[in-house]
C-alpha positions as CSV (number, residue, x, y, z in Angstrom):
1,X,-19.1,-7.0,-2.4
2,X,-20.0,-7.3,0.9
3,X,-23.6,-8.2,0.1
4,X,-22.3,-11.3,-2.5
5,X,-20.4,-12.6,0.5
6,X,-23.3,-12.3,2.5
7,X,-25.2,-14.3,0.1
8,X,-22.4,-17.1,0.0
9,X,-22.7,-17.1,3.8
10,X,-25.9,-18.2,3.9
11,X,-25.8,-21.2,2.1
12,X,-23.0,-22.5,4.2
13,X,-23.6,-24.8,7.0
14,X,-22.2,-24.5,10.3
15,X,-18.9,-26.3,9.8
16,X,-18.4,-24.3,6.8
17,X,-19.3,-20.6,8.7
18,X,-16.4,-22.1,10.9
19,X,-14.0,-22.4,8.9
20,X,-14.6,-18.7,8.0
21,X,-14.3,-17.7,10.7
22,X,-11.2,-19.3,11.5
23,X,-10.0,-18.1,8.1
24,X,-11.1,-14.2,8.9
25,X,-9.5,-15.0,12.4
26,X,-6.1,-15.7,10.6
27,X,-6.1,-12.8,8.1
28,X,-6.6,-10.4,11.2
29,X,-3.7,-12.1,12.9
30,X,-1.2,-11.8,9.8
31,X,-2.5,-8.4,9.3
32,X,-1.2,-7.4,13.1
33,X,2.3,-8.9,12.4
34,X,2.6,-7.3,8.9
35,X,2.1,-3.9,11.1
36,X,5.1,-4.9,13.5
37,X,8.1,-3.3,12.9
38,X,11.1,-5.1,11.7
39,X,13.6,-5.8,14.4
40,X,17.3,-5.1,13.7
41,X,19.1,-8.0,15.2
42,X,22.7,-6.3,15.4
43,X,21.2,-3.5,17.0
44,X,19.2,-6.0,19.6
45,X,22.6,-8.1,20.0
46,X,24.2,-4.9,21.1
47,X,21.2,-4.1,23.5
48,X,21.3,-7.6,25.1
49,X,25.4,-7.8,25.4
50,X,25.4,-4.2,26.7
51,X,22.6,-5.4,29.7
52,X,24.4,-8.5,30.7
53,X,27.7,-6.7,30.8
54,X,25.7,-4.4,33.5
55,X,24.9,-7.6,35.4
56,X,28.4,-9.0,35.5
């Protein structure tokens, strides 16, 4: 696989390699927020009400 894509790189002119890498860029980037975990919001309400209460 990695040598067909290879292949298709080379024909591509610079705007084109670009645009790859913009799209590789982008598939990294979702990748790292598909790994975050999923935030519970009543338990982060809680949190945030608890530390205000503190500052009052």
């Amino acid at each position: 696989m990695k040598d067909l894509i290879q292949q298709k790189l080379e024909k591509l002119d610079l705007e084109q390699l670009k645009q790859v890498f913009e799209f590789i860029a982008f598939l990294k980037f979702r990748a790292r927020l598909a790994t975050l975990p999923a935030i519970d919001e009543t338990n982060l309400a809680a949190l945030l009400y608890s530390e205000f209460a503190e500052e009052d």
